[in-house]
SEGU-476520 format. One record per residue (C-alpha): residue in one letter; y, x, z; residue number from 1. Coordinates in nm, 3 decimals. Example, Ala and Ser with C-alpha at 12.3 -4.5 7.8 and 13.67 -1.06 7.14 Angstrom:
<sites>
  residu        Y        X        Z  num
       A   -0.450    1.230    0.780    1
       S   -0.106    1.367    0.714    2
</sites>
This chain:
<sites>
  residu        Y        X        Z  num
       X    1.966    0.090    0.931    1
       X    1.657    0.186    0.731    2
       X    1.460    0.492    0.834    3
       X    1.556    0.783    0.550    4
       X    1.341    0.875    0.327    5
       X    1.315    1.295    0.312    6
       X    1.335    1.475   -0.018    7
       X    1.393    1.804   -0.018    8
       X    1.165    2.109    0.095    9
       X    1.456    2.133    0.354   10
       X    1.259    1.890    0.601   11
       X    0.943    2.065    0.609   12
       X    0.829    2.235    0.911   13
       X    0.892    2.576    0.977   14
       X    0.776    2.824    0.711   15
       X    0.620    2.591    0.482   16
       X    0.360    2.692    0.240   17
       X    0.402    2.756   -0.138   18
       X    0.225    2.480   -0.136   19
       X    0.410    2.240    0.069   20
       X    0.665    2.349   -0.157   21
       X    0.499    2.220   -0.471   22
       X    0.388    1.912   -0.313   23
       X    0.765    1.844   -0.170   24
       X    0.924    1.941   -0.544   25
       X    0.618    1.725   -0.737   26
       X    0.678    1.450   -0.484   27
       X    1.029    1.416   -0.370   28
       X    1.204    1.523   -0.672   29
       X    1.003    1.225   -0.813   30
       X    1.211    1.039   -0.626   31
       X    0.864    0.879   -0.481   32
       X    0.815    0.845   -0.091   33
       X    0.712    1.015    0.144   34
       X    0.614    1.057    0.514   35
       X    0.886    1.051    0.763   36
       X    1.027    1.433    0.897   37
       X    0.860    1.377    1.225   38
       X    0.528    1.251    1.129   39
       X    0.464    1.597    0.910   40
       X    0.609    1.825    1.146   41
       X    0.397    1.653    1.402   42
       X    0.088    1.724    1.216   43
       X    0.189    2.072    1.071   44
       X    0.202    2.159    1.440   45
       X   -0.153    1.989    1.529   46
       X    0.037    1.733    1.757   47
       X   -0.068    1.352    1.776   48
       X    0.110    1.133    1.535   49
       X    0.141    0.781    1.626   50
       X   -0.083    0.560    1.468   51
       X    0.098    0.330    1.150   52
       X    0.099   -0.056    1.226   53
       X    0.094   -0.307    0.957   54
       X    0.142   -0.653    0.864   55
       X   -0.104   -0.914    0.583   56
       X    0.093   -1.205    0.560   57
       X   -0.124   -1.488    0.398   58
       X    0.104   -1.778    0.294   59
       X   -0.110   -2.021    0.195   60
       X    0.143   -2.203   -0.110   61
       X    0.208   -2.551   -0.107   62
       X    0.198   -2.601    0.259   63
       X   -0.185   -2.667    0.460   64
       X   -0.280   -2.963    0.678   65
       X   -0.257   -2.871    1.008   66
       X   -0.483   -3.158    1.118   67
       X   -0.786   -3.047    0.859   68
       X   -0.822   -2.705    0.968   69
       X   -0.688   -2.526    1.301   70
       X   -0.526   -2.867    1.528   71
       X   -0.801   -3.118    1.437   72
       X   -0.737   -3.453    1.639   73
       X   -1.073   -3.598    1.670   74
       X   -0.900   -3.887    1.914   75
       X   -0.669   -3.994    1.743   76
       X   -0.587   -4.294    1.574   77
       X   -0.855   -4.370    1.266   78
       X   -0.561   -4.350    1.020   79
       X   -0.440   -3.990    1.139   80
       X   -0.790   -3.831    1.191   81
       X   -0.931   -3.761    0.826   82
       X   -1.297   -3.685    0.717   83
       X   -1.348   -3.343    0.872   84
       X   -1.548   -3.262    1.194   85
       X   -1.441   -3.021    1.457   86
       X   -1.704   -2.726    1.558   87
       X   -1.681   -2.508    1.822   88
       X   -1.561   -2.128    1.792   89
       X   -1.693   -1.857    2.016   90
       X   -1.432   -1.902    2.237   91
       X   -1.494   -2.210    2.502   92
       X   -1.286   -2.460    2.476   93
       X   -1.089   -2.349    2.123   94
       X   -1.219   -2.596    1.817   95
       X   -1.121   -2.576    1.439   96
       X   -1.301   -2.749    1.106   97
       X   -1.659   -2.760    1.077   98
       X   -1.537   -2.568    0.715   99
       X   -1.440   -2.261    0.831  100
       X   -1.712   -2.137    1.055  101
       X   -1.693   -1.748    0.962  102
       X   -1.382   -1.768    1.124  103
       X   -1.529   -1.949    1.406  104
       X   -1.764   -1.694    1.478  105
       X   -1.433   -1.480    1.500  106
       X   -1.210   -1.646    1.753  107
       X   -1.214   -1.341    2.013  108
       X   -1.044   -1.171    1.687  109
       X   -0.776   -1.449    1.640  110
       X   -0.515   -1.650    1.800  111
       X   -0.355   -2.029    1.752  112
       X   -0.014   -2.120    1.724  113
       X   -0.005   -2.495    1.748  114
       X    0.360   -2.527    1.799  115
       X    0.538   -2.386    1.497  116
       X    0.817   -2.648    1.426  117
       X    1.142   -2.643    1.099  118
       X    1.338   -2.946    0.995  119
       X    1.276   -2.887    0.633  120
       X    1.010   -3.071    0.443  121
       X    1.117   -2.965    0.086  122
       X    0.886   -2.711   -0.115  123
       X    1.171   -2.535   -0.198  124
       X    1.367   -2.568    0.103  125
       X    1.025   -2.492    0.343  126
       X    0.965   -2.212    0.158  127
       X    1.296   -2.059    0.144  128
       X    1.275   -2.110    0.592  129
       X    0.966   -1.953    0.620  130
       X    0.942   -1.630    0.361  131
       X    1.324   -1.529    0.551  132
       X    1.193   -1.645    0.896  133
       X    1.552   -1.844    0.950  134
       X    1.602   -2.251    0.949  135
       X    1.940   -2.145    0.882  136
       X    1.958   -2.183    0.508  137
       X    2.313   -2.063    0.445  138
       X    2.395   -1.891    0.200  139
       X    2.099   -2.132    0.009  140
       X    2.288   -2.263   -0.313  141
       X    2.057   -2.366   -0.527  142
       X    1.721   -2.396   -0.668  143
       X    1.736   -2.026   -0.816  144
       X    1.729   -1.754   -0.656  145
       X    2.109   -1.569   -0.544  146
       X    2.157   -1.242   -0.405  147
       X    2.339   -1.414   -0.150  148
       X    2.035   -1.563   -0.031  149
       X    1.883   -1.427    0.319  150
       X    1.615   -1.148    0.226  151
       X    1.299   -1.224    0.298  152
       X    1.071   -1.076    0.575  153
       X    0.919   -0.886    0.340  154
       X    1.190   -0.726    0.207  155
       X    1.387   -0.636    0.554  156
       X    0.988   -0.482    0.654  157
       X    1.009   -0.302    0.345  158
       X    1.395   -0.167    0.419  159
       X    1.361   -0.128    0.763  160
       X    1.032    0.089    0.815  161
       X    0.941    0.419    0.734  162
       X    0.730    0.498    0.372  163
       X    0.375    0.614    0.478  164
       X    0.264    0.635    0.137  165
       X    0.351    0.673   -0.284  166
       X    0.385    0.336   -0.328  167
       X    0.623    0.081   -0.188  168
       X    0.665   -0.022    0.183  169
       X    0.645   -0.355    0.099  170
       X    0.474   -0.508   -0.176  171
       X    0.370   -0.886   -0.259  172
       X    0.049   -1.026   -0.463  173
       X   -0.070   -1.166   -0.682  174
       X    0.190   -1.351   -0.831  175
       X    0.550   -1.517   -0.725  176
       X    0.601   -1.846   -0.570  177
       X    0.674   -2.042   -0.894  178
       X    0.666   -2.422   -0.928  179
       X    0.585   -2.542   -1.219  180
       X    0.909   -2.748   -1.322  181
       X    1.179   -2.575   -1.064  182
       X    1.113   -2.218   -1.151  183
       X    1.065   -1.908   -0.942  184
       X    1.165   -1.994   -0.592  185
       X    1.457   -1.864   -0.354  186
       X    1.377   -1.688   -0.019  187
       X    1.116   -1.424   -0.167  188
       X    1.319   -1.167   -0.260  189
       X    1.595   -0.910   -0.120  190
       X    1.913   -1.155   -0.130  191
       X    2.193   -1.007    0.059  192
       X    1.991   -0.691    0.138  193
       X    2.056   -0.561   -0.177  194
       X    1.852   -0.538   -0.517  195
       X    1.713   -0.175   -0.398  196
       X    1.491   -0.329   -0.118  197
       X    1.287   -0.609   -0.317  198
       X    0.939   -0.575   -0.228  199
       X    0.694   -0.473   -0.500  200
       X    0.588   -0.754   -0.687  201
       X    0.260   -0.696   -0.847  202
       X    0.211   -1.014   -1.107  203
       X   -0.155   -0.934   -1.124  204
       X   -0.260   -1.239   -1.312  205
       X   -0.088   -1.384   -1.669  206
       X   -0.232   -1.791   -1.602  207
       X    0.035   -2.038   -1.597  208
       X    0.214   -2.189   -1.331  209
       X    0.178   -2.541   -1.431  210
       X    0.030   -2.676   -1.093  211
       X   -0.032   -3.034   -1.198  212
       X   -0.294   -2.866   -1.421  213
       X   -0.518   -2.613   -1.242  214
       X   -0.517   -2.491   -0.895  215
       X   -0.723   -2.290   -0.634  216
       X   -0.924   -1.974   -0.673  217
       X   -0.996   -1.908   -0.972  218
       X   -1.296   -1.862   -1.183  219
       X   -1.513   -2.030   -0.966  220
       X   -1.306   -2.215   -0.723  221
       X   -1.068   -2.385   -0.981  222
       X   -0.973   -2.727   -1.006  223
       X   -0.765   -3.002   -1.141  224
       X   -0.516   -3.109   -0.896  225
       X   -0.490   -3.492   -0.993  226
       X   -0.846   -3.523   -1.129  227
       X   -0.994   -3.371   -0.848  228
       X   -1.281   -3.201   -1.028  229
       X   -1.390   -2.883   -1.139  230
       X   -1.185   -2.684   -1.403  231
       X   -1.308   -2.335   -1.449  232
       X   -1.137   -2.148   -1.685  233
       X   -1.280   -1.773   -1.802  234
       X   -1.004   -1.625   -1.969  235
       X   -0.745   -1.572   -1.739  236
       X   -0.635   -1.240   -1.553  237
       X   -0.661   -1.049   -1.267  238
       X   -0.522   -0.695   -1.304  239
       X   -0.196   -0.480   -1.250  240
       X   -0.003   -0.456   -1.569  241
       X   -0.109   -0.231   -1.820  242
       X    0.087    0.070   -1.781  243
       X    0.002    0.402   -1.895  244
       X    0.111    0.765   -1.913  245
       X    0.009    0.971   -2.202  246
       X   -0.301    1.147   -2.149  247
       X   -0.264    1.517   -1.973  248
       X    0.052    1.417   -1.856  249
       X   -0.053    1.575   -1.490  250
       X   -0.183    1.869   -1.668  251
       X    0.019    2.235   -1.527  252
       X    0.288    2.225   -1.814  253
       X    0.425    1.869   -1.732  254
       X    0.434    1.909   -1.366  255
       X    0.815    1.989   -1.403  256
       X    1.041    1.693   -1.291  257
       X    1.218    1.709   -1.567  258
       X    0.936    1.691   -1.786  259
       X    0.741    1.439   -1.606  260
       X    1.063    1.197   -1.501  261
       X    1.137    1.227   -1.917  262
       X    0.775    1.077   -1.994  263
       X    0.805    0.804   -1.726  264
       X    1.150    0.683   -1.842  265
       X    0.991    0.699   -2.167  266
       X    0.801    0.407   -2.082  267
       X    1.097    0.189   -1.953  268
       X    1.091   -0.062   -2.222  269
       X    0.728   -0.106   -2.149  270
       X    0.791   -0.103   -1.768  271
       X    1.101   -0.393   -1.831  272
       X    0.858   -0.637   -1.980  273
       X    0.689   -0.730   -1.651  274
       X    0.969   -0.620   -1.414  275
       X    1.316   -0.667   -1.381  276
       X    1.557   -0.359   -1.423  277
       X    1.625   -0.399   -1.010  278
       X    1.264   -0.354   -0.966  279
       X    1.254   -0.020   -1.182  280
       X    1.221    0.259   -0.984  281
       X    0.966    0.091   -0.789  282
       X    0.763    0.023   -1.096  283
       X    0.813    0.397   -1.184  284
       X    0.677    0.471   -0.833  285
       X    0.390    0.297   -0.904  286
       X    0.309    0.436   -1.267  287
       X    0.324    0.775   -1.139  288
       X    0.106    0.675   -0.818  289
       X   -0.140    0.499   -1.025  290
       X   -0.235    0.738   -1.248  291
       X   -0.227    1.037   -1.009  292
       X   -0.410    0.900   -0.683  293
       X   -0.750    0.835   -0.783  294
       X   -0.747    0.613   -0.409  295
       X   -0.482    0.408   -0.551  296
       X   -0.659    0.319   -0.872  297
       X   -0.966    0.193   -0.674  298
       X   -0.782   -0.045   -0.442  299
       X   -0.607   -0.204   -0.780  300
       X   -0.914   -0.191   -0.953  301
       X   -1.091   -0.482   -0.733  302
       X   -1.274   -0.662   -0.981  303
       X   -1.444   -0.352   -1.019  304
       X   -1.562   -0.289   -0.663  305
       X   -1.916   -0.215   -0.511  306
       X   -2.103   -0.615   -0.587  307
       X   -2.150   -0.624   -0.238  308
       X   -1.837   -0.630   -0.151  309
       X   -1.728   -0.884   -0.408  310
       X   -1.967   -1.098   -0.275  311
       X   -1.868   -1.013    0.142  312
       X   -1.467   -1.151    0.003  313
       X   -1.559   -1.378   -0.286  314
       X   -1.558   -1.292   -0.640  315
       X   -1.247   -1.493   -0.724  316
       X   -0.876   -1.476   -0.682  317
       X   -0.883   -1.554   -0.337  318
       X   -1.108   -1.274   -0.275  319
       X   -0.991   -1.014   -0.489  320
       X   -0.606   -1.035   -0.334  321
       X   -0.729   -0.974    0.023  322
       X   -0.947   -0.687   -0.116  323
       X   -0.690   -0.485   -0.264  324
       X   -0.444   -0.615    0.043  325
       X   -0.667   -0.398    0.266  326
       X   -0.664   -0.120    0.050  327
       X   -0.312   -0.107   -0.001  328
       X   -0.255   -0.101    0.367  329
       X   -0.546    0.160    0.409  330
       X   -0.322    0.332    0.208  331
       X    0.007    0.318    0.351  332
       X    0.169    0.023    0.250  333
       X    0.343   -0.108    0.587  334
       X    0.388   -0.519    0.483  335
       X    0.191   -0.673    0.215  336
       X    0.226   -0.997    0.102  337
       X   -0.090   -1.223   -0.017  338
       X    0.024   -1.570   -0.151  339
       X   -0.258   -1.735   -0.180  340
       X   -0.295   -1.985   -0.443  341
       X   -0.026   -2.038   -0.709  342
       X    0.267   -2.352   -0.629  343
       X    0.022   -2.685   -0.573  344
       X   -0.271   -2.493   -0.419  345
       X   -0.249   -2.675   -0.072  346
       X   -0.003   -2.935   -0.161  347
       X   -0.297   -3.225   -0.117  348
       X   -0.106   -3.529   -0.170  349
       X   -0.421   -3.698   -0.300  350
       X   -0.758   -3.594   -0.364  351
       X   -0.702   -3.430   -0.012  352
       X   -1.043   -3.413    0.167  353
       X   -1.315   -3.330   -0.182  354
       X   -1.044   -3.027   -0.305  355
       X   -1.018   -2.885    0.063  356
       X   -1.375   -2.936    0.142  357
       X   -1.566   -2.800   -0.228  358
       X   -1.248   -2.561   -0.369  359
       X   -1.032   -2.433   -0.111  360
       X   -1.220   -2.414    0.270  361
       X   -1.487   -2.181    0.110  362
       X   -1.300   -1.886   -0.052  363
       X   -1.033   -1.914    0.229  364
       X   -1.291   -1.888    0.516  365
       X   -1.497   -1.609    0.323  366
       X   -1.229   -1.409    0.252  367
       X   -1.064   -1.423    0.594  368
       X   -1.341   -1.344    0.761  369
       X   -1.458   -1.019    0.567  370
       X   -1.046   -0.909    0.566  371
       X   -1.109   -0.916    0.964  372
       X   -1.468   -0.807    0.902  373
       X   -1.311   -0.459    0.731  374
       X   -0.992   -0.369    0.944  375
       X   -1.268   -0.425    1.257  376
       X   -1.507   -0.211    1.135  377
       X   -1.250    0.051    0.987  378
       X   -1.082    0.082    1.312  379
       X   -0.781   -0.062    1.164  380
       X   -0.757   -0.436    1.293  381
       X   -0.562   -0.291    1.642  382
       X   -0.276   -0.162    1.429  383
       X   -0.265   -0.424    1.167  384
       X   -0.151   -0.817    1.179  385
       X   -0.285   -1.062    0.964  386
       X   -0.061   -1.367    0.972  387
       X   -0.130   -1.682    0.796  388
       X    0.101   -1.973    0.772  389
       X    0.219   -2.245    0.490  390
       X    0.558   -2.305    0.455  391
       X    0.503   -2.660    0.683  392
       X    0.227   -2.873    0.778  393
       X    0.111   -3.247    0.676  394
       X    0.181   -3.587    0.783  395
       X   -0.068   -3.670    1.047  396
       X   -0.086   -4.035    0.822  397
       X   -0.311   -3.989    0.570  398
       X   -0.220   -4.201    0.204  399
       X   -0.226   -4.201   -0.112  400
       X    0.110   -4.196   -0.249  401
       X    0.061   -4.205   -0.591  402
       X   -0.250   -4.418   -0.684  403
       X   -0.178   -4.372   -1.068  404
       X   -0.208   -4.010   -1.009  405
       X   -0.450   -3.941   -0.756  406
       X   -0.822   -4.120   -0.723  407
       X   -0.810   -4.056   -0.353  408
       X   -0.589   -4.004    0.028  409
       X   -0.392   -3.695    0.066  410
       X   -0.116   -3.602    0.315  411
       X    0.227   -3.549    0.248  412
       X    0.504   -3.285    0.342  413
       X    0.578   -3.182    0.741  414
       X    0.797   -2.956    0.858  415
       X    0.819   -3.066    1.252  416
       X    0.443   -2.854    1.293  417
       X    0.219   -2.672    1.185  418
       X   -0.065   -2.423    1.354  419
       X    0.000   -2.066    1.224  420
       X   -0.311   -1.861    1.280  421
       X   -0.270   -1.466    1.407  422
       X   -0.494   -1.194    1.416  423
       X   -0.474   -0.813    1.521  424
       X   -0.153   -0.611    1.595  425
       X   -0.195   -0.620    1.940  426
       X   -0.305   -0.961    1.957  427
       X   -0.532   -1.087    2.188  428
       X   -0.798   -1.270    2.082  429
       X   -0.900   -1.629    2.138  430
       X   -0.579   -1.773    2.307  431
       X   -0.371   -2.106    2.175  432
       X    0.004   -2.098    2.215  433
       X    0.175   -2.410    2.235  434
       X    0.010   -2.734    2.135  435
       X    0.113   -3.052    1.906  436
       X    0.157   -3.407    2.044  437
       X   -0.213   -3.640    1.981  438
       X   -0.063   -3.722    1.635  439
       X   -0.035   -3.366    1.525  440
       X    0.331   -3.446    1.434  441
       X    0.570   -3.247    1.711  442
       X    0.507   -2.933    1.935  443
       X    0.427   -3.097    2.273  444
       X    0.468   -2.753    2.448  445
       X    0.569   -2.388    2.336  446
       X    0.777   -2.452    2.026  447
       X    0.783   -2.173    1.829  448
       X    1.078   -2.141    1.526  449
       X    1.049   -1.962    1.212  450
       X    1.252   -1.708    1.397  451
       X    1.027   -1.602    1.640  452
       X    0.757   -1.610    1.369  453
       X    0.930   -1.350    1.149  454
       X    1.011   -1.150    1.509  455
       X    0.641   -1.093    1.573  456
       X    0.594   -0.958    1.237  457
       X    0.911   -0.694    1.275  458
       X    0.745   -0.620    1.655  459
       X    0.435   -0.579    1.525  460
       X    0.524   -0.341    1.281  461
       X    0.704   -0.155    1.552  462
       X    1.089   -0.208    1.427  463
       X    1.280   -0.146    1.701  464
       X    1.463   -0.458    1.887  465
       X    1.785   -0.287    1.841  466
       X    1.765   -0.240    1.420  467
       X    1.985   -0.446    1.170  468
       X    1.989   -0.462    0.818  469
       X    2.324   -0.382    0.624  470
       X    2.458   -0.574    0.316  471
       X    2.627   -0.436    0.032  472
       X    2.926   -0.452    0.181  473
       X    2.781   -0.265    0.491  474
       X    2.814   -0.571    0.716  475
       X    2.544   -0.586    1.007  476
       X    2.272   -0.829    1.073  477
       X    2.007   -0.860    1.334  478
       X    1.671   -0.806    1.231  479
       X    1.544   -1.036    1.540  480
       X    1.692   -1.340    1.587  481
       X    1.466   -1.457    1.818  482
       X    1.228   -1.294    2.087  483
       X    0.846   -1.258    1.958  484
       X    0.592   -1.564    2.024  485
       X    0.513   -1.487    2.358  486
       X    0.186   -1.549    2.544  487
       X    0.017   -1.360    2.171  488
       X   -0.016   -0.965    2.298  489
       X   -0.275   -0.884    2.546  490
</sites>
């Protein structure tokens, strides 16, 4: 069952100050979160408090080649092996793309997963597998999303950990997965788990979705799918919603919950145009935080940071959604979410090799790289996983599928592998698990399952083994279904 959420002045230590008491009335009668029992009584009494672990998932949309970037097979046959070159990382004996080399400067930082194998080579499908970390897609009905889908892993993290923070436990940016003719997809959100543990979608940017038209990181990293050229566009978004409180609002006289839960619901008709009414109180949660934690307004504010550190991530889309990931775990946000590129970002059936090598490699690798750069240098890497996987890998043939469309080769769909790359949380750095056959196409050793991928993410955010999530009808799951990808923790 989820870890409860304390409300009342009731669970404060001992003798709490007047204070305490303010901050427990202000906060918890807000109905916003806050730290577990034992964490404050731990510190009330001057006693260690064990350190928070979190998890950056980057899903890189659309699904990446395996072969171009992290399982390069520089032996294999002519038709398999594409136009990228292999370089050496700083750990002997593991190679990746000559395009990333800011993450091959990091390897002692990282880990491989060659190995990770599903059935499924649909978008929709693919996705639906890896977001709920199960290749068992019952209930899956349809194209749309059901709440008696499986929840995602980000919204059993978000139920089944304890709130560190104001804002959600689990929260997902920048935008949905949304295809551009089949709608929003299935497998993001809270299915079965209930409406009352979605994550926290923040829909930070108002472009459309139609992938066969732009794609990438936007403004300077932007192109046309089935062109394959440049196609910067300056007028599209990058910000959380516009929602405001009337000014004073945290002045002494509305401090009263009354007074200040009457101004928020005030804005509810505001708050329903960009959220759904399940997602309310969680948008309410976030108004509130927002506008009161001056912390919490910097890390949404990216596009607004220090120039240096625009130009350390990349002052683009790409960039600006791992920024404000590490500040929202800095933060307290236990799982957050980065899905990075809208629908037909890595979905390279054509134009394969220019896109990857002039549009996508760059912001990818720079933003990576600083991401593991900052949770180093913060001290925060050891208790925080960055995952990044697709929701499959490519053919290891390379074609071009549809000449009329595309100028040049791409690579199809592929579920049977794809290399999943790991960093921090425990894990040791500079290791390969598993490996693929020389095509690239099957796990030759180790398979790993999107089970065991979503069980390192619920260990490394330290859910017990024992846990289970409950659905409406108080029915029990597992939250592991599979042990963790072994061989990963040092």
């Amino acid at each position: 069952m989820p870890h409860s959420t304390p409300t009342a002045a009731s669970n404060l230590p001992h003798a709490p100050t007047r204070r305490q008491l303010l901050q427990a009335g202000s906060i918890g009668l807000l109905g916003l979160g806050m730290s577990d029992v034992a964490t404050m009584r731990a510190r009330a009494a001057g006693g260690s408090v064990t350190k928070p672990r979190s998890v950056i998932f980057i899903f890189l949309t659309g699904g990446a080649s395996q072969h171009d970037t992290f399982d390069m097979k520089p032996e294999g046959p002519s038709e398999f092996r594409g136009e990228f070159s292999p370089i050496h990382t700083a750990t002997p004996g593991i190679e990746i793309c000559e395009h990333f080399p800011r993450l091959a400067r990091q390897s002692d930082r990282w880990s491989l997963v060659r190995s990770l194998s599903h059935p499924d080579n649909g978008h929709q499908t693919g996705t639906y597998i890896m977001l709920t970390g199960r290749r068992d897609k019952t209930p899956f009905r349809s194209s749309r999303p059901h709440g008696n889908d499986w929840p995602s892993i980000a919204a059993v993290a978000g139920a089944m950990t304890s709130g560190r923070s104001n804002l959600a436990n689990s929260i997902v940016l920048p935008e949905k997965v949304v295809h551009s003719q089949q709608g929003v997809f299935p497998g993001q959100f809270a299915g079965k788990l209930g409406a009352h543990h979605e994550p926290w979608f923040l829909d930070m940017t108002d472009k459309p979705h139609g992938y066969h038209a732009f794609s990438g990181a936007f403004p300077g990293y932007l192109y046309n799918l089935h062109r394959g050229n440049h196609s910067d566009r300056d007028d599209w978004r990058f910000a959380v919603p516009n929602i405001s409180l009337p000014e004073g609002v945290f002045a002494p006289r509305f401090r009263k919950r009354v007074e200040l839960l009457n101004i928020v619901e005030r804005q509810q008709q505001q708050l329903e145009d960009a959220a759904a009414a399940a997602d309310y109180g969680r948008s309410r949660q976030g108004v509130v935080s927002l506008l009161a934690d001056p912390g919490v307004r910097k890390a949404f504010n990216v596009r607004k940071s220090d120039p240096k550190t625009l130009q350390r991530y990349g002052n683009n889309s790409f960039g600006w959604s791992l920024l404000m990931a590490r500040r929202l775990v800095a933060l307290g946000v236990n799982m957050v979410q980065v899905n990075l590129g809208n629908m037909g970002t890595w979905d390279l059936h054509g134009n394969a090799f220019p896109l990857a090598k002039n549009f996508l490699f760059p912001p990818t690798d720079l933003a990576i790289s600083a991401l593991l750069d900052d949770l180093k240098e913060s001290g925060m890497l050891e208790e925080t996983m960055v995952v990044i996987a697709g929701e499959f890998g490519r053919t290891p043939r390379i074609f071009n599928g549809a000449p009329n469309v595309y100028k040049t080769v791409g690579r199809g769909h592929w579920g049977p592998c794809q290399t999943v790359m790991i960093a921090g949380g425990g894990v040791a750095g500079g290791r390969v698990i598993g490996s693929s056959d020389k095509s690239g196409a099957y796990p030759a050793s180790d398979a790993q399952t999107p089970e065991s991928f979503a069980s390192t993410i619920y260990h490394a955010l330290g859910i017990p083994r024992s846990a289970h999530w409950h659905d409406a009808a108080d029915r029990p799951y597992p939250v592991y279904r599979s042990e963790p990808i072994g061989g990963l923790f040092a």
